[in-house]
DRENDREN-184782 format. One record per residue (C-alpha): residue number from 1; residue in one letter; x, y, z. Coordinates in steps of 0.02 Angstrom, whole numbers. Example, Ala and Ser with C-alpha at 12.3 -4.5 7.8 and 13.67 -1.06 7.14 Angstrom:
// residues 2
ZATI; 1; A; 615; -225; 390
ZATI; 2; S; 684; -53; 357
***
This chain:
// residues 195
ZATI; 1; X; -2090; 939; -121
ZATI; 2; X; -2101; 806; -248
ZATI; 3; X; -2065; 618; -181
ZATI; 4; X; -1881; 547; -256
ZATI; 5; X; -1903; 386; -359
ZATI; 6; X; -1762; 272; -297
ZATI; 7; X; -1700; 151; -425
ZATI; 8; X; -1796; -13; -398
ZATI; 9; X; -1588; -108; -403
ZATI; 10; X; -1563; -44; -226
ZATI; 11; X; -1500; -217; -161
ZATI; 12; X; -1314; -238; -195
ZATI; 13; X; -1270; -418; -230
ZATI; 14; X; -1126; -415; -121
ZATI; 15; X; -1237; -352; 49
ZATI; 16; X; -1384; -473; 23
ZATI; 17; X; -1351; -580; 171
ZATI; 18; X; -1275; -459; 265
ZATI; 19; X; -1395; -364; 395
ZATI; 20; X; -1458; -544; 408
ZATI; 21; X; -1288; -642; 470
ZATI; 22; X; -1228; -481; 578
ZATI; 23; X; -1382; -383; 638
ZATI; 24; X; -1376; -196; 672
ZATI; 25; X; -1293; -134; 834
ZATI; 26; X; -1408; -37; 930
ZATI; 27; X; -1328; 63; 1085
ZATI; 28; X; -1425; 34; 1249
ZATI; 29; X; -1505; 200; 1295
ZATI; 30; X; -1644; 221; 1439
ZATI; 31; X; -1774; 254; 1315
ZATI; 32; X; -1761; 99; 1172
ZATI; 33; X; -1791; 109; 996
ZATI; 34; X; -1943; 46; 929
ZATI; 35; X; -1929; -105; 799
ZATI; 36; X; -2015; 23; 677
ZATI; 37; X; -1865; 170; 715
ZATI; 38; X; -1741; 25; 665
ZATI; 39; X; -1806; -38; 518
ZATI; 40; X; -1804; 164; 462
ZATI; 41; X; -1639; 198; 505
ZATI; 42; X; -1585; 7; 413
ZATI; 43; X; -1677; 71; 261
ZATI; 44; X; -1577; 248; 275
ZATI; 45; X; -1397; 153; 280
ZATI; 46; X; -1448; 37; 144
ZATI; 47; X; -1470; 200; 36
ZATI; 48; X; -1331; 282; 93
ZATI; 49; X; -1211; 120; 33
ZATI; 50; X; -1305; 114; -135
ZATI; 51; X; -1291; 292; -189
ZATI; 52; X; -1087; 263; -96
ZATI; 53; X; -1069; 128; -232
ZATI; 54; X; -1171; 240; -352
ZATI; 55; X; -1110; 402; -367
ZATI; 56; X; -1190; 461; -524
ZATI; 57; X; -1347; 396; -484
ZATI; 58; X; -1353; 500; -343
ZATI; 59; X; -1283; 653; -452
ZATI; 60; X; -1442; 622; -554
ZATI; 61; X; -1557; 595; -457
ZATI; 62; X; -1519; 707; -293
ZATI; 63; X; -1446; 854; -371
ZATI; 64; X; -1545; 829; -541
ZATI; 65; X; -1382; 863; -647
ZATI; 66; X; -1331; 789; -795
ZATI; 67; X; -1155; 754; -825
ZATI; 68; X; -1059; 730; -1007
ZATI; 69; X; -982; 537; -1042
ZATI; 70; X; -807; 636; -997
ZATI; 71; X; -861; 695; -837
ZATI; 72; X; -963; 537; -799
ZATI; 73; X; -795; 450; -831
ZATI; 74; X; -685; 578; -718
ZATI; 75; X; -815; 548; -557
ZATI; 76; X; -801; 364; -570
ZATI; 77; X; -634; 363; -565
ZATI; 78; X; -588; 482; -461
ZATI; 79; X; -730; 429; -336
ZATI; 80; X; -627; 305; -244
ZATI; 81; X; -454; 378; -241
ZATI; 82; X; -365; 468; -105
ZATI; 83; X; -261; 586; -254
ZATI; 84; X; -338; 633; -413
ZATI; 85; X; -236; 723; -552
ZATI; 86; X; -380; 775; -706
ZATI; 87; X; -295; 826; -864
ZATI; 88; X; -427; 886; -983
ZATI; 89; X; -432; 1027; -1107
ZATI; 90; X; -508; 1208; -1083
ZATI; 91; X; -703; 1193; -1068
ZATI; 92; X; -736; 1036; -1022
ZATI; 93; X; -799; 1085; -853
ZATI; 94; X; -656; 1020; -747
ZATI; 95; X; -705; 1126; -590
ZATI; 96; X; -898; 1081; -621
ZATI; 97; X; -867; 911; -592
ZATI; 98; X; -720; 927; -469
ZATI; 99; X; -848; 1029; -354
ZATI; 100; X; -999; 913; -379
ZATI; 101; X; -884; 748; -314
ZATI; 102; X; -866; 856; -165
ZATI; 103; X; -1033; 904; -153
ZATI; 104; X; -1075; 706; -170
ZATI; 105; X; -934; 646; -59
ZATI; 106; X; -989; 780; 72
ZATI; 107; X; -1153; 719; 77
ZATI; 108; X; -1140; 537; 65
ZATI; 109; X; -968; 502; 202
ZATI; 110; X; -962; 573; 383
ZATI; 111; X; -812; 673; 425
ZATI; 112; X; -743; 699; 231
ZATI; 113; X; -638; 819; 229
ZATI; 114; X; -558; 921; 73
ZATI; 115; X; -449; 1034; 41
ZATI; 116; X; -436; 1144; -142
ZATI; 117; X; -262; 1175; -189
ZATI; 118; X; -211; 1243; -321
ZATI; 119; X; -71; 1359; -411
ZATI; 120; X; -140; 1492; -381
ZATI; 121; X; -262; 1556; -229
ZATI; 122; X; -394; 1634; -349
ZATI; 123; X; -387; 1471; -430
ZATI; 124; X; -445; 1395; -281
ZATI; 125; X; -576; 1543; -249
ZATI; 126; X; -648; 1506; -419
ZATI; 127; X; -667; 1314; -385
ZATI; 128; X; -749; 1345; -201
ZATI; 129; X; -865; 1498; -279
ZATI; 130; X; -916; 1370; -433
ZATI; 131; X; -985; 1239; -270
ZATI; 132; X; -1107; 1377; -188
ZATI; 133; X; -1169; 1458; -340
ZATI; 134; X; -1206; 1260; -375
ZATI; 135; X; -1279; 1243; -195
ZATI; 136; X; -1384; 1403; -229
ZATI; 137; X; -1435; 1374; -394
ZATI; 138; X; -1358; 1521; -473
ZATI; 139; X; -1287; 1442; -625
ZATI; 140; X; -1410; 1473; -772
ZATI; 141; X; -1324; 1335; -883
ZATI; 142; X; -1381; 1203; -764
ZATI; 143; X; -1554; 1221; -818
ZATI; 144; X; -1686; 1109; -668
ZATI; 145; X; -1537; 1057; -552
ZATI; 146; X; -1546; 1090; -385
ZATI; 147; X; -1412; 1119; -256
ZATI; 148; X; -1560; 1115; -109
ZATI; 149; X; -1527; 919; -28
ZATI; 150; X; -1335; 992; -4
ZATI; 151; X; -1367; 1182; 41
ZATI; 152; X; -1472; 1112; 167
ZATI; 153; X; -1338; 1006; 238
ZATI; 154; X; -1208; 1137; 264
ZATI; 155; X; -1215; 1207; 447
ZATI; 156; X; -1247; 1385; 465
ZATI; 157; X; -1175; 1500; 613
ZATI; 158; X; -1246; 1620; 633
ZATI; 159; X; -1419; 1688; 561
ZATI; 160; X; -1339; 1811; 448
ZATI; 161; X; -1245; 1716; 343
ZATI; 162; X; -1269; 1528; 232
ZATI; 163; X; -1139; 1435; 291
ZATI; 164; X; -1011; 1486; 172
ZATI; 165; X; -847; 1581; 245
ZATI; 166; X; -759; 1701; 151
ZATI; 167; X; -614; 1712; 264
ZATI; 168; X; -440; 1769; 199
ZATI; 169; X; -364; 1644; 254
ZATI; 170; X; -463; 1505; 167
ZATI; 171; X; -658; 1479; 110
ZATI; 172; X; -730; 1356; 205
ZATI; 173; X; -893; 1292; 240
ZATI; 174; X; -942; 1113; 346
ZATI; 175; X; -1103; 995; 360
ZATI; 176; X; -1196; 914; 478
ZATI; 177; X; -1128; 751; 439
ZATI; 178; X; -946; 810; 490
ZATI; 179; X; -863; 849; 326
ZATI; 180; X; -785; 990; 278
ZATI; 181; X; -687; 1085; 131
ZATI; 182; X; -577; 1245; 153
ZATI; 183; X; -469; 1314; 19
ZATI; 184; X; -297; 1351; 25
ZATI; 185; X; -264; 1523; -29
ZATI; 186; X; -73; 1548; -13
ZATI; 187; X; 83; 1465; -19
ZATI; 188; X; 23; 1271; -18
ZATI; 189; X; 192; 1204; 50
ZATI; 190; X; 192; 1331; 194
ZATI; 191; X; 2; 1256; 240
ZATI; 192; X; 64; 1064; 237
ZATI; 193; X; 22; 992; 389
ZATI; 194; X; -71; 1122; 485
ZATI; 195; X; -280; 1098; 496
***
């Protein structure tokens, strides 16, 4: 496996200070952590809020995809809001880049979880079948990207299958981190509020 060039701006201006002034909780077990496990796991969270903060980046260089200005636009906009309403026109790739913010936000947040809606349940098929033939690299557009850092994520059942449900009642599929996306394949107002 080839090593992953970081970006050498890793140190948000905001954070400088702050593992200094507040330290990193460590829970007391009977076995402690060593000073070297720490400083690891401190270097793992400090990626995690960069690429949080840096969504594309991580698009880039995790997945290896390359997104057009529009779609750049869409994910940094949408990235930090709870409801997102994209109006674009017909081939502009709206359920590309709808399912690679989930494949990012799945990845990068513990217990994220998403739900596809949309007029239709085939619609909502077609938007969840987009995201594993992007986790399995089956789209021949996307020429050198790689769905591998998230198919190796999602949590598998049982040996048969790859972690992706094809259940009637919804597609789902969940990670190790917690998150989780199902679609809803029916009547969306008779689904409100159940889990």
């Amino acid at each position: 496996m080839s090593k992953i060039l970081l970006p050498s701006d890793m140190d948000l201006p905001y954070d400088k200070d702050f593992y200094q002034d507040y330290g990193i909780f460590v829970k007391p077990i009977n076995y402690p952590m060593s000073t070297r496990k720490i400083e690891a796991l401190l270097e793992i969270s400090k990626m995690q809020k960069y690429f949080q903060c840096n969504p594309l980046k991580w698009i880039d260089l995790m997945y290896n995809i390359e997104m057009l200005d529009c779609q750049a636009l869409i994910i940094q906009r949408a990235w930090n809001c709870p409801n997102v309403l994209v109006t674009a026109s017909r081939g502009i790739g709206k359920s590309t880049t709808i399912d690679v913010i989930l494949m990012s936000k799945d990845s990068l947040f513990c217990n994220y979880w998403c739900y596809i809606a949309s007029g239709s349940g085939d619609q909502a098929q077609q938007t969840f079948m987009t995201l594993e033939k992007l986790a399995n690299d089956n789209i021949d557009e996307m020429q050198g990207s790689t769905g591998k850092l998230f198919k190796d994520e999602i949590v598998i059942p049982n040996a048969s299958g790859d972690g992706f449900s094809h259940n009637p009642n919804g597609f789902t599929y969940s990670t190790y981190n917690g998150s989780t996306t199902k679609t809803l394949n029916s009547n969306i107002d008779a689904k409100r509020g159940r889990p």
